[in-house]
N, CA and C atoms of all chains as a GROMACS GRO file, in nm:
protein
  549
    1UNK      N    1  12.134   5.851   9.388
    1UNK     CA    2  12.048   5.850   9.268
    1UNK      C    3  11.986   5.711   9.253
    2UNK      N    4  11.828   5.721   9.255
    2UNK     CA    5  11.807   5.560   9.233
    2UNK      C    6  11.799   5.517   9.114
    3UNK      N    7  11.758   5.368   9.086
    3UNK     CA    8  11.814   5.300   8.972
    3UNK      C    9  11.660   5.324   8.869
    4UNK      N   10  11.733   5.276   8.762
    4UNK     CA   11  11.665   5.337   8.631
    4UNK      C   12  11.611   5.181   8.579
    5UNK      N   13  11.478   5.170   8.542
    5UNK     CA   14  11.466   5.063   8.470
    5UNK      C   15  11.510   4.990   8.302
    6UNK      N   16  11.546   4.983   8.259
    6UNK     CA   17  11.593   4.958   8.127
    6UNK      C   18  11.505   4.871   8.028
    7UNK      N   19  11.408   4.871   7.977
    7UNK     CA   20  11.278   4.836   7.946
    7UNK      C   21  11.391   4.807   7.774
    8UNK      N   22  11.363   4.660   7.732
    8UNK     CA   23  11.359   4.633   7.554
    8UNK      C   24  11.230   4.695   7.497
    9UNK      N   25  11.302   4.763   7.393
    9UNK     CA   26  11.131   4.822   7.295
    9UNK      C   27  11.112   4.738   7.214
   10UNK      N   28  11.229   4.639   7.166
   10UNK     CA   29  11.197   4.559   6.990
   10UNK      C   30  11.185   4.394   7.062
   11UNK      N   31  11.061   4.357   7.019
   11UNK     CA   32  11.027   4.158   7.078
   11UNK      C   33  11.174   4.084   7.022
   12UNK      N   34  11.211   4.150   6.897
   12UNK     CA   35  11.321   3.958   6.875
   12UNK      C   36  11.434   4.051   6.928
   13UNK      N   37  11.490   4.193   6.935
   13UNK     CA   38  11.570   4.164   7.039
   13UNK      C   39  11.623   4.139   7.183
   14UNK      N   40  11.477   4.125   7.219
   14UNK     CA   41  11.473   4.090   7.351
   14UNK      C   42  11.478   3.918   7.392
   15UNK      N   43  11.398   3.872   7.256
   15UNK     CA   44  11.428   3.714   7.288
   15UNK      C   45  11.581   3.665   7.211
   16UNK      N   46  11.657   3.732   7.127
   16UNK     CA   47  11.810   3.707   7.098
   16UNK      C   48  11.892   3.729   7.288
   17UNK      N   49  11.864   3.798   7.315
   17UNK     CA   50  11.962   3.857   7.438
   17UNK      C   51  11.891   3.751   7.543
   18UNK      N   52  11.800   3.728   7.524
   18UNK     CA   53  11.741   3.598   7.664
   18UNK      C   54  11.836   3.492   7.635
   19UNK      N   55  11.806   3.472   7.472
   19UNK     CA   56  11.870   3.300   7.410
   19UNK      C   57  12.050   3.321   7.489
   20UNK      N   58  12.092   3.442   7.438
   20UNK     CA   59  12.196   3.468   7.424
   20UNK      C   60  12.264   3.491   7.603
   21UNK      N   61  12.181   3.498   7.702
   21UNK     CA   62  12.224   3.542   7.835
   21UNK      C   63  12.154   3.441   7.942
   22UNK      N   64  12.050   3.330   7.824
   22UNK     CA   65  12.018   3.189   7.932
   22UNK      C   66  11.900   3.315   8.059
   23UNK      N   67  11.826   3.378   8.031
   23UNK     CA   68  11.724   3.423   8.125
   23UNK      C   69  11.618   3.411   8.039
   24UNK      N   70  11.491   3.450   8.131
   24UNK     CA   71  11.355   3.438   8.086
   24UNK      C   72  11.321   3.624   8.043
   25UNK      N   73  11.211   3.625   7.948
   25UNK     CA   74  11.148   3.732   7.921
   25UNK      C   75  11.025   3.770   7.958
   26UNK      N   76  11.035   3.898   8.040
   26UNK     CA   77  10.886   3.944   8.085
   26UNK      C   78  10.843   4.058   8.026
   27UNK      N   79  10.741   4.042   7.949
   27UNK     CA   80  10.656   4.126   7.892
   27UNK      C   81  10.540   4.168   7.898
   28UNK      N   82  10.584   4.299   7.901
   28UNK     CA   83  10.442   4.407   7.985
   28UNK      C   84  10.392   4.473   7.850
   29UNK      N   85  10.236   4.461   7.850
   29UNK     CA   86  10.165   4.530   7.785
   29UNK      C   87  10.109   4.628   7.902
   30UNK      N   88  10.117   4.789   7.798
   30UNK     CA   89  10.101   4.871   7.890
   30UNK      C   90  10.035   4.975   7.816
   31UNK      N   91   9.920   5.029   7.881
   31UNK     CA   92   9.831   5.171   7.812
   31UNK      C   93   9.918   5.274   7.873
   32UNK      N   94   9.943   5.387   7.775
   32UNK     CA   95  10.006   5.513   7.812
   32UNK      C   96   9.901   5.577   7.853
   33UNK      N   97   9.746   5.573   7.822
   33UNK     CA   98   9.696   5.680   7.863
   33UNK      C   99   9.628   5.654   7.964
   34UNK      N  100  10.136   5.141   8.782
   34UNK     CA  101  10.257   5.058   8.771
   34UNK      C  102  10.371   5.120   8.770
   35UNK      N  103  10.351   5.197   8.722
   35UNK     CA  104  10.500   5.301   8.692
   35UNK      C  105  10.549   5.373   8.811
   36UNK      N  106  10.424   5.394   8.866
   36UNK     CA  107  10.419   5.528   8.998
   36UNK      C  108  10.477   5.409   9.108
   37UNK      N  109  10.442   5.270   9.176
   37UNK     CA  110  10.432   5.240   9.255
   37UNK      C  111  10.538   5.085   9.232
   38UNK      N  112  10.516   5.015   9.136
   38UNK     CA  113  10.595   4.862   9.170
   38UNK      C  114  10.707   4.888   9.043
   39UNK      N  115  10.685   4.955   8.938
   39UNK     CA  116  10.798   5.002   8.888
   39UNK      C  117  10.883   5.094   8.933
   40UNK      N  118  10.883   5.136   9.013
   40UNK     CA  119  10.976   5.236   9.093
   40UNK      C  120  11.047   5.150   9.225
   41UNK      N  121  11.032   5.049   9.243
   41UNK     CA  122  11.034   5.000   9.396
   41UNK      C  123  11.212   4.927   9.356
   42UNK      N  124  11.247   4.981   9.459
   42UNK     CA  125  11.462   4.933   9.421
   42UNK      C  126  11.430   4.763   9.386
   43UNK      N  127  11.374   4.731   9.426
   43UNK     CA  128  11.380   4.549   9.426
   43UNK      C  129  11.380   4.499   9.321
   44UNK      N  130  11.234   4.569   9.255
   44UNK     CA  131  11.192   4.519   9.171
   44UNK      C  132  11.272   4.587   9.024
   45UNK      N  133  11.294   4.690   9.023
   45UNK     CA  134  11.411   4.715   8.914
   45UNK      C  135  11.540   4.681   8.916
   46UNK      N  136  11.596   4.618   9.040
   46UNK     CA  137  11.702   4.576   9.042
   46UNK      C  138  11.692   4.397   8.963
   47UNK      N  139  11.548   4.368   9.024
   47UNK     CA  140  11.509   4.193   8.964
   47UNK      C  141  11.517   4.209   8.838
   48UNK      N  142  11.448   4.274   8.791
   48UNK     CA  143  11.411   4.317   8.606
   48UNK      C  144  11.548   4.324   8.507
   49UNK      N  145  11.607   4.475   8.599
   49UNK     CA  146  11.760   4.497   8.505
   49UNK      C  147  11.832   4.365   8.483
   50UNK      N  148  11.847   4.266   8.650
   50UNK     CA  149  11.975   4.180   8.622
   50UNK      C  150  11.932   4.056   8.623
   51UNK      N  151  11.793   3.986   8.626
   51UNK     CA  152  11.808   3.849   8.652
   51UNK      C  153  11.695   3.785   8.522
   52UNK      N  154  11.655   3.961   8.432
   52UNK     CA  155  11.517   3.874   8.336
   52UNK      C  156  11.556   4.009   8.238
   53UNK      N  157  11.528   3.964   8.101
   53UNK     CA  158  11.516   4.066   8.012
   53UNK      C  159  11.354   4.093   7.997
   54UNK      N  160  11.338   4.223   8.072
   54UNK     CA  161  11.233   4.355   8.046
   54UNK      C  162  11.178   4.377   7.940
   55UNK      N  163  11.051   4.346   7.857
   55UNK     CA  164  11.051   4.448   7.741
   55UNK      C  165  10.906   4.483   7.746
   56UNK      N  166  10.898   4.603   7.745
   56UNK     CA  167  10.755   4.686   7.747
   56UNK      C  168  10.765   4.744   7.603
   57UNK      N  169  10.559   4.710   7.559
   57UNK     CA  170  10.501   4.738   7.498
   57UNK      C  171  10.386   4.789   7.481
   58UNK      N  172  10.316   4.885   7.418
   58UNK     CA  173  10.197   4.918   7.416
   58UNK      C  174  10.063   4.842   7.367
   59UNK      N  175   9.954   4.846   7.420
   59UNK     CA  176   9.884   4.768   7.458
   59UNK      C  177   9.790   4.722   7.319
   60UNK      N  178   9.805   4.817   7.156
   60UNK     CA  179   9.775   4.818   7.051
   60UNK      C  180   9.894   4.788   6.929
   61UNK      N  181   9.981   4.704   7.054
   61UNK     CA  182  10.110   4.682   6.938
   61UNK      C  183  10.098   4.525   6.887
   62UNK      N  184  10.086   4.530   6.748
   62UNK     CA  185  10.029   4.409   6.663
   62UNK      C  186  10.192   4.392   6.603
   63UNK      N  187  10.193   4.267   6.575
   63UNK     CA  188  10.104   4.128   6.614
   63UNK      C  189  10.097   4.067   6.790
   64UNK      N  190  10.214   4.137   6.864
   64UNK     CA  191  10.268   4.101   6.976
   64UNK      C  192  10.062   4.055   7.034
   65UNK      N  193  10.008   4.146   7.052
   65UNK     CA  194   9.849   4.161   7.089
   65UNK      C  195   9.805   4.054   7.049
   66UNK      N  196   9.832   3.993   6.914
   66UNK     CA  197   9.735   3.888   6.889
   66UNK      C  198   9.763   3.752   6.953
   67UNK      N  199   9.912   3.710   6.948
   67UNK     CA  200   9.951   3.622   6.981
   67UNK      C  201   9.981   3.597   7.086
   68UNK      N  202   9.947   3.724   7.229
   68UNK     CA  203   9.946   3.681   7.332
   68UNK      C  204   9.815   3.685   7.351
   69UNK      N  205   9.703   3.703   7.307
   69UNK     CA  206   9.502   3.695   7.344
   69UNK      C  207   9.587   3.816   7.398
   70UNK      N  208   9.629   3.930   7.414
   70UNK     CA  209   9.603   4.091   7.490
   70UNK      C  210   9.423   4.108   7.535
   71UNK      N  211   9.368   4.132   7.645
   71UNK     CA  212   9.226   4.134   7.680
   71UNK      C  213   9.257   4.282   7.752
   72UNK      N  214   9.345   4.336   7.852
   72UNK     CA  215   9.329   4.389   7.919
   72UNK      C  216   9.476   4.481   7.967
   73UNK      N  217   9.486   4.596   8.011
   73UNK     CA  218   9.615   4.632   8.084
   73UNK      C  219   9.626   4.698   8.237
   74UNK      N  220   9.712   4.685   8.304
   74UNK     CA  221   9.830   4.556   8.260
   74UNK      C  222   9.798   4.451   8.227
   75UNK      N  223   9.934   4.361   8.167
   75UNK     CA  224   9.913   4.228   8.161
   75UNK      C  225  10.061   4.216   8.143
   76UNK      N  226  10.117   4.098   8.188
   76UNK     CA  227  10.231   4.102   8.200
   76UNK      C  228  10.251   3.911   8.249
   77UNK      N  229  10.387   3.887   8.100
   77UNK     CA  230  10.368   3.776   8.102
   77UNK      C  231  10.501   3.718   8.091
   78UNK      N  232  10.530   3.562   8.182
   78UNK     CA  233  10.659   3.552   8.128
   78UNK      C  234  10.684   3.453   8.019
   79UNK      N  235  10.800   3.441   7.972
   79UNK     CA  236  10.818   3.399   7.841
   79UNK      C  237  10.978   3.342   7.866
   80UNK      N  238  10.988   3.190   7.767
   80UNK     CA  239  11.152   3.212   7.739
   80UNK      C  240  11.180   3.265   7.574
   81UNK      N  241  11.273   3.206   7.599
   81UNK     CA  242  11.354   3.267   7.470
   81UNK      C  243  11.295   3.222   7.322
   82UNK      N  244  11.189   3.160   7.375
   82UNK     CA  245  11.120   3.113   7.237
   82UNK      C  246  11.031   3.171   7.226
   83UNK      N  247  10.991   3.275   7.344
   83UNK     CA  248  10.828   3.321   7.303
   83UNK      C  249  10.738   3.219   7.369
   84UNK      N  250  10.780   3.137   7.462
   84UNK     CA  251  10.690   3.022   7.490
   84UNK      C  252  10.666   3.119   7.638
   85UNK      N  253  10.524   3.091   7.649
   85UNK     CA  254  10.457   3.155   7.794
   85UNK      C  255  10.440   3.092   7.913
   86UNK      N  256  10.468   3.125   8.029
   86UNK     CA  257  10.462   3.029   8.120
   86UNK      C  258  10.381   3.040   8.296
   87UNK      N  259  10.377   3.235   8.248
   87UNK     CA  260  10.272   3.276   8.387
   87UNK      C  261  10.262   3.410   8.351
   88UNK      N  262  10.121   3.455   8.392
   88UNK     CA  263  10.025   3.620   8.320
   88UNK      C  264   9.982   3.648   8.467
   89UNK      N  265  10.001   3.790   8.436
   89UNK     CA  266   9.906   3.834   8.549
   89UNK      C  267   9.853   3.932   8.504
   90UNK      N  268   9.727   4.000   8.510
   90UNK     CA  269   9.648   4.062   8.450
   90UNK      C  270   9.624   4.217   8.625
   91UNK      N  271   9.600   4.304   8.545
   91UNK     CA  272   9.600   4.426   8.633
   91UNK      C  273   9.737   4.417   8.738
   92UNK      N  274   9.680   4.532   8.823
   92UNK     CA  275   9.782   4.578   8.876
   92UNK      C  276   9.855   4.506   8.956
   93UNK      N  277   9.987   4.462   8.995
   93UNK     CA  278  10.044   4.374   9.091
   93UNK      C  279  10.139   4.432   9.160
   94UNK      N  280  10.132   4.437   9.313
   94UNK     CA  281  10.217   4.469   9.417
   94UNK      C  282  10.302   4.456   9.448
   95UNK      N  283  10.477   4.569   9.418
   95UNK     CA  284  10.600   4.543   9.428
   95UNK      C  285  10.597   4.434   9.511
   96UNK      N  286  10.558   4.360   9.642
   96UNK     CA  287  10.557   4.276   9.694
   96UNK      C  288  10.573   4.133   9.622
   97UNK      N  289  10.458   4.105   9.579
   97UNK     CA  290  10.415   3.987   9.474
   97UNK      C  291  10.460   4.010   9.342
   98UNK      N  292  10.501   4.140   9.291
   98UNK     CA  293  10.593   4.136   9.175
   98UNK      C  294  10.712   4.046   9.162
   99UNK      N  295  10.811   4.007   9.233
   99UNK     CA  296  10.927   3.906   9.236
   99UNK      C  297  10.882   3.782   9.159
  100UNK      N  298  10.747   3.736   9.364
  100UNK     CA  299  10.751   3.620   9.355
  100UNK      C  300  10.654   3.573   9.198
  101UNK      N  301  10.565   3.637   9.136
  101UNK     CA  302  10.469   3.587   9.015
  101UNK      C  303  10.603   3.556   8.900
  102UNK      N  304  10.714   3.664   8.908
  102UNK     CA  305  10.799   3.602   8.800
  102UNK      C  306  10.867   3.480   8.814
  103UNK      N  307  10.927   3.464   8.978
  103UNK     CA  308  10.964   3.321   8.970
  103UNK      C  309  10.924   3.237   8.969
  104UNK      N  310  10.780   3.242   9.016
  104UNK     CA  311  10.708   3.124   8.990
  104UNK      C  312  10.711   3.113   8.804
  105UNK      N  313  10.678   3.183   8.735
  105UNK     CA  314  10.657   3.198   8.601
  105UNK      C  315  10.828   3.111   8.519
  106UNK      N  316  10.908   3.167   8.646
  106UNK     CA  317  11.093   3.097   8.557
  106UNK      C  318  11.085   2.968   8.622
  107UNK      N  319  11.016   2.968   8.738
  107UNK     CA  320  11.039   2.809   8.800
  107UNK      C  321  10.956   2.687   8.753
  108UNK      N  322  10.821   2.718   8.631
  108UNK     CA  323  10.707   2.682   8.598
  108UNK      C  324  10.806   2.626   8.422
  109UNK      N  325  10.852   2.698   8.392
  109UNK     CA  326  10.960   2.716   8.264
  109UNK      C  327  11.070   2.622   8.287
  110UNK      N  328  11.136   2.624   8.382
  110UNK     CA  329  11.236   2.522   8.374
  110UNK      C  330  11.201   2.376   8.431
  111UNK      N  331  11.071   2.361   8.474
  111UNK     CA  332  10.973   2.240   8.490
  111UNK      C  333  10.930   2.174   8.356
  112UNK      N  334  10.882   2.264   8.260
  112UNK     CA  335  10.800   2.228   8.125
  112UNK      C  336  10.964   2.191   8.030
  113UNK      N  337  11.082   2.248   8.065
  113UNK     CA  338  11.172   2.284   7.965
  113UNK      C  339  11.246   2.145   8.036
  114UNK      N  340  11.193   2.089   8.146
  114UNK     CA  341  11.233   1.961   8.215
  114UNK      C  342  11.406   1.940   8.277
  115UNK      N  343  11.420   2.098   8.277
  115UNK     CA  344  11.525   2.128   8.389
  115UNK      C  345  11.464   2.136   8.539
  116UNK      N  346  11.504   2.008   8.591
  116UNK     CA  347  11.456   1.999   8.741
  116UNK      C  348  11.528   2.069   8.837
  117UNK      N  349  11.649   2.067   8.826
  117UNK     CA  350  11.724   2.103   8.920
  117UNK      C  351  11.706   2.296   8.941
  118UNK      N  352  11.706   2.327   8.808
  118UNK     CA  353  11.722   2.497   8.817
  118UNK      C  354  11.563   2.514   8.860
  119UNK      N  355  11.467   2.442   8.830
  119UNK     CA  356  11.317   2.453   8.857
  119UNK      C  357  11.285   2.462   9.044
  120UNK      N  358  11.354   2.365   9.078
  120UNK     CA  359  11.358   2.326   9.218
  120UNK      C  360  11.448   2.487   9.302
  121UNK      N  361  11.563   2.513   9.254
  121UNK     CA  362  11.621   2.621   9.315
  121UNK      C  363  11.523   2.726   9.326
  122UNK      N  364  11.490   2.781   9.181
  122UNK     CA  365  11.347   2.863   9.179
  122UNK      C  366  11.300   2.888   9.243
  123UNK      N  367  11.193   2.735   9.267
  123UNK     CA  368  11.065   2.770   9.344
  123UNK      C  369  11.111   2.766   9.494
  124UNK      N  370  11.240   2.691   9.543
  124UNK     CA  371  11.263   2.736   9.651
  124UNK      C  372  11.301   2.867   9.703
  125UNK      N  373  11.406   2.906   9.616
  125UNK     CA  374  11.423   3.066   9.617
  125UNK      C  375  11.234   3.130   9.692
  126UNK      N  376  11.154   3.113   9.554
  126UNK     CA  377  11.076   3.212   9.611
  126UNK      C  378  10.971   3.170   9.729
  127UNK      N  379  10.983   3.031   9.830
  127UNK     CA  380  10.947   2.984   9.940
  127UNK      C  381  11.036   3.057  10.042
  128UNK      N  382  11.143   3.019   9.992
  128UNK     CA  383  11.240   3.085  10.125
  128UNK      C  384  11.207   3.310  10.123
  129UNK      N  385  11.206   3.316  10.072
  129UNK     CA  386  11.253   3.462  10.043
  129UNK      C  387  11.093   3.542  10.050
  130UNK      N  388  10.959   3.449   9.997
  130UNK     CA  389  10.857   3.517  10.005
  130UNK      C  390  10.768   3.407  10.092
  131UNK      N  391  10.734   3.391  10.193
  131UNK     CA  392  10.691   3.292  10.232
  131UNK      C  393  10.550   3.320  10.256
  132UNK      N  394  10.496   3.435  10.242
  132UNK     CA  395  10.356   3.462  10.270
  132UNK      C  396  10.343   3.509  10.142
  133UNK      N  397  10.373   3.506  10.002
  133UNK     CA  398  10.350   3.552   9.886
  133UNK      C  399  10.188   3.439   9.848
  134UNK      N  400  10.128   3.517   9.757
  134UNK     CA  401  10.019   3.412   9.710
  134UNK      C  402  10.069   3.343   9.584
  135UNK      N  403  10.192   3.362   9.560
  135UNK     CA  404  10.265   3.258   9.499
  135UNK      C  405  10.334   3.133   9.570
  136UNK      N  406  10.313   3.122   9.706
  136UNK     CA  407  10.428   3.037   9.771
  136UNK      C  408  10.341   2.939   9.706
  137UNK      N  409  10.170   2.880   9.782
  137UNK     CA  410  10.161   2.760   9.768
  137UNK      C  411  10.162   2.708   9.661
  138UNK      N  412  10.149   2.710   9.480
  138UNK     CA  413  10.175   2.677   9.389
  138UNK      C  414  10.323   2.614   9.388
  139UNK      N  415  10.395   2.767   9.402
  139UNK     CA  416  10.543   2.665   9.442
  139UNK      C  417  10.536   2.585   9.532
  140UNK      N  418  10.540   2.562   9.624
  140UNK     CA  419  10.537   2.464   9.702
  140UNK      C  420  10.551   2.301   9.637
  141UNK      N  421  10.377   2.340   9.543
  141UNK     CA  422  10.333   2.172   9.459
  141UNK      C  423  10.418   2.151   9.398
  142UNK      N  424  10.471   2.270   9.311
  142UNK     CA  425  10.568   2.252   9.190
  142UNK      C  426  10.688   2.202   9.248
  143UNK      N  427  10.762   2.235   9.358
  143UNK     CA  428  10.888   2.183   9.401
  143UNK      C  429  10.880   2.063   9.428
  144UNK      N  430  10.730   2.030   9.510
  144UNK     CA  431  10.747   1.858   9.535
  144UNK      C  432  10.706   1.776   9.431
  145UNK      N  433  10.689   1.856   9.290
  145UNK     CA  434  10.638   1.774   9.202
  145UNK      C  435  10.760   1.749   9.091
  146UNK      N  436  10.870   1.839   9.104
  146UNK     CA  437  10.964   1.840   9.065
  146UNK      C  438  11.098   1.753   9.116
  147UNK      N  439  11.085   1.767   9.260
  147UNK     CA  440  11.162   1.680   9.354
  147UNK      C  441  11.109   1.486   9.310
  148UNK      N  442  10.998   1.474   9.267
  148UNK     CA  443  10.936   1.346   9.231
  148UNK      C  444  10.977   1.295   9.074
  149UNK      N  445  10.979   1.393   8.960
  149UNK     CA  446  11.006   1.395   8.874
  149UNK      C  447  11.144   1.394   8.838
  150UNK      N  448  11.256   1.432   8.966
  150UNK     CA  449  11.393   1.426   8.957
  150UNK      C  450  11.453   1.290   9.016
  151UNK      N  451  11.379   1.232   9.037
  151UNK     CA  452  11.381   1.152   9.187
  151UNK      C  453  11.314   1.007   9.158
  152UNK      N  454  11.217   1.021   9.151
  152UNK     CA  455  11.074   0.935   9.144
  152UNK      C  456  11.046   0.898   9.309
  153UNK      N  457  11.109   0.968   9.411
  153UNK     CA  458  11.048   0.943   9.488
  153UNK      C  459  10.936   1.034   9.601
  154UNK      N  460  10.860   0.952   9.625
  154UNK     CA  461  10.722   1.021   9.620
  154UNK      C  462  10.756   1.086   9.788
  155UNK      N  463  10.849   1.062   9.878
  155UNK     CA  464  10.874   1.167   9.980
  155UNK      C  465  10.834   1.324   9.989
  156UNK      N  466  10.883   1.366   9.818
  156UNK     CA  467  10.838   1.467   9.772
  156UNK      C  468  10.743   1.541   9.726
  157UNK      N  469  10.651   1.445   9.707
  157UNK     CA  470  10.490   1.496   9.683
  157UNK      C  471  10.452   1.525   9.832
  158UNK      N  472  10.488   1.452   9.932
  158UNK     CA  473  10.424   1.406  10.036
  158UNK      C  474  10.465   1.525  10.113
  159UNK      N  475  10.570   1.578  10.131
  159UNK     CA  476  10.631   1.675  10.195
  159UNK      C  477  10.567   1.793  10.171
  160UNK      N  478  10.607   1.831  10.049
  160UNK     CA  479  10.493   1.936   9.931
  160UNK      C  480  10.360   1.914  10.025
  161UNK      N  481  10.259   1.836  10.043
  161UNK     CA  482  10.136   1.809  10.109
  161UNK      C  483  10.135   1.870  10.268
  162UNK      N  484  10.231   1.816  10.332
  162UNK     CA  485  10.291   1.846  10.466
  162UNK      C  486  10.290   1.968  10.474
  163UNK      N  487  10.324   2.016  10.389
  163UNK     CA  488  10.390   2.227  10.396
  163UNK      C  489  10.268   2.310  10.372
  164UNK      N  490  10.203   2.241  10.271
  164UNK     CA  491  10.053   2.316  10.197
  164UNK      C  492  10.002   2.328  10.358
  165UNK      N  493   9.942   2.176  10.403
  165UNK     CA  494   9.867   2.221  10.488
  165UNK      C  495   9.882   2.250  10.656
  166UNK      N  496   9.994   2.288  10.654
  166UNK     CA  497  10.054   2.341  10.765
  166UNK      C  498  10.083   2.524  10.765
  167UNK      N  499  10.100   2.530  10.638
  167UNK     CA  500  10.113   2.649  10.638
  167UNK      C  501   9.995   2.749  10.558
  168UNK      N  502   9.904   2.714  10.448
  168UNK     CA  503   9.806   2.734  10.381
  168UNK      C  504   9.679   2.657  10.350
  169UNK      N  505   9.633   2.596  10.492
  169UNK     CA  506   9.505   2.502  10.508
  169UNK      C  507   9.396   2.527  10.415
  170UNK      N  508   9.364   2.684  10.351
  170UNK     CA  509   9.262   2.724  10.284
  170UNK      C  510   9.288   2.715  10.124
  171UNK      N  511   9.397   2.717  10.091
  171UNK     CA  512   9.473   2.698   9.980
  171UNK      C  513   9.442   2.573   9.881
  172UNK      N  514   9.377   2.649   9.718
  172UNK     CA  515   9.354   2.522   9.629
  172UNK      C  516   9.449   2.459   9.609
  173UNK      N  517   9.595   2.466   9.591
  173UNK     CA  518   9.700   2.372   9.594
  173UNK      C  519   9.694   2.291   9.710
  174UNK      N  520   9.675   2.308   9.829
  174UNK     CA  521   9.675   2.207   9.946
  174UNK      C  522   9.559   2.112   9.914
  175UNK      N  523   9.447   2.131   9.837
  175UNK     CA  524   9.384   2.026   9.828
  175UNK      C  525   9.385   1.950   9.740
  176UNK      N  526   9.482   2.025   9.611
  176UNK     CA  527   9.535   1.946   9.495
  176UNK      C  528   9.614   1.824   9.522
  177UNK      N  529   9.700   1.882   9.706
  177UNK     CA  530   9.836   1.782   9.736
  177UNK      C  531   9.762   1.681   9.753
  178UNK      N  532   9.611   1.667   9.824
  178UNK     CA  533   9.556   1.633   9.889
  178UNK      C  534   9.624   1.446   9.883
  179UNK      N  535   9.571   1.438   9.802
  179UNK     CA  536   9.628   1.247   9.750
  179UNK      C  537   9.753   1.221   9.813
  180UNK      N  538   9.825   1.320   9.784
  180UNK     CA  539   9.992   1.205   9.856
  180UNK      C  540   9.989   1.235   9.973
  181UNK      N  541   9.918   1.234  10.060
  181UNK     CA  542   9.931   1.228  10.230
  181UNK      C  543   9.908   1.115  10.208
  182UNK      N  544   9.867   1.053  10.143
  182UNK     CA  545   9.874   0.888  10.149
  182UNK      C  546  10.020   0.791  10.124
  183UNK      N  547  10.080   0.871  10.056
  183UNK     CA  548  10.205   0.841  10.008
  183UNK      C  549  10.275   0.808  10.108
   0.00000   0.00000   0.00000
């Protein structure tokens, strides 16, 4: 089974868990349609 | 993106464990304003402050997907004036992507970092050495251009 991406939906908890795990944040703006 | 460099084992394996991921839609305010949003994709890195440090705009090739982020973490721990984790970085993505159109940037950045850790200018000069031995056509090789004098 291959691997699943795990995408943050909410901005400050994605920059708490960076502060909090010492990595950088990449953020994709993305059109669904 | 979804169909082709988001699906690729590498690159979801890079994402899950070495950077926190977060996708958004391309009309999601304020995030839109405060990054200038022009276009999608766009995809940018950031630390933990929200501070930006490398964009790439349209589509980008599981290939060059890695190396644009490390250049983007190795560009970050340069400005954040961690030399040492800056230097691993950009070597990481020399060693590992060596024909990426991210190498020659890294390249400058490592010998500009190696100078800035250091003060000695071996490291600009080397950086110069590599540009144009390995990427003669390359605007960073003519940026090195000056410390072949070094």
């Amino acid at each position: 089974m291959s691997n699943v991406l795990k995408w943050e939906k909410d901005f400050e908890t994605a920059l708490e868990r960076a502060k909090k795990e010492n990595k950088f944040v990449i953020l994709d703006f993305f059109n669904p349609y | 993106m979804n169909a082709v460099t988001y699906s690729d084992e590498v690159v979801i394996n890079f994402l899950n464990n070495e950077v926190i991921p977060i996708q958004v839609q391309f009309d999601f305010k304020p995030l839109t304003t405060k990054y200038n949003l022009q276009w999608t994709p766009t995809i940018i890195v950031l630390d933990s402050d929200g501070k930006e440090y490398n964009r790439t705009v349209g589509y980008i090739s599981p290939d060059e997907f890695v190396p644009f982020i490390l250049l983007g973490i190795g560009k970050g721990y340069m400005e954040l004036e961690n030399y040492n984790k800056a230097i691993d970085t950009f070597k990481r993505l020399i060693d590992n992507y060596p024909k990426s159109k991210a190498t020659p940037e890294a390249i400058y950045y490592h010998g500009v970092c190696g100078y800035k850790s250091s003060h000695e200018p071996k490291h600009l000069k080397t950086a110069y050495e590599l540009l144009k031995n390995n990427f003669p056509d390359s605007d960073w090789t003519l940026r090195a251009e000056p410390y072949k004098e070094l």
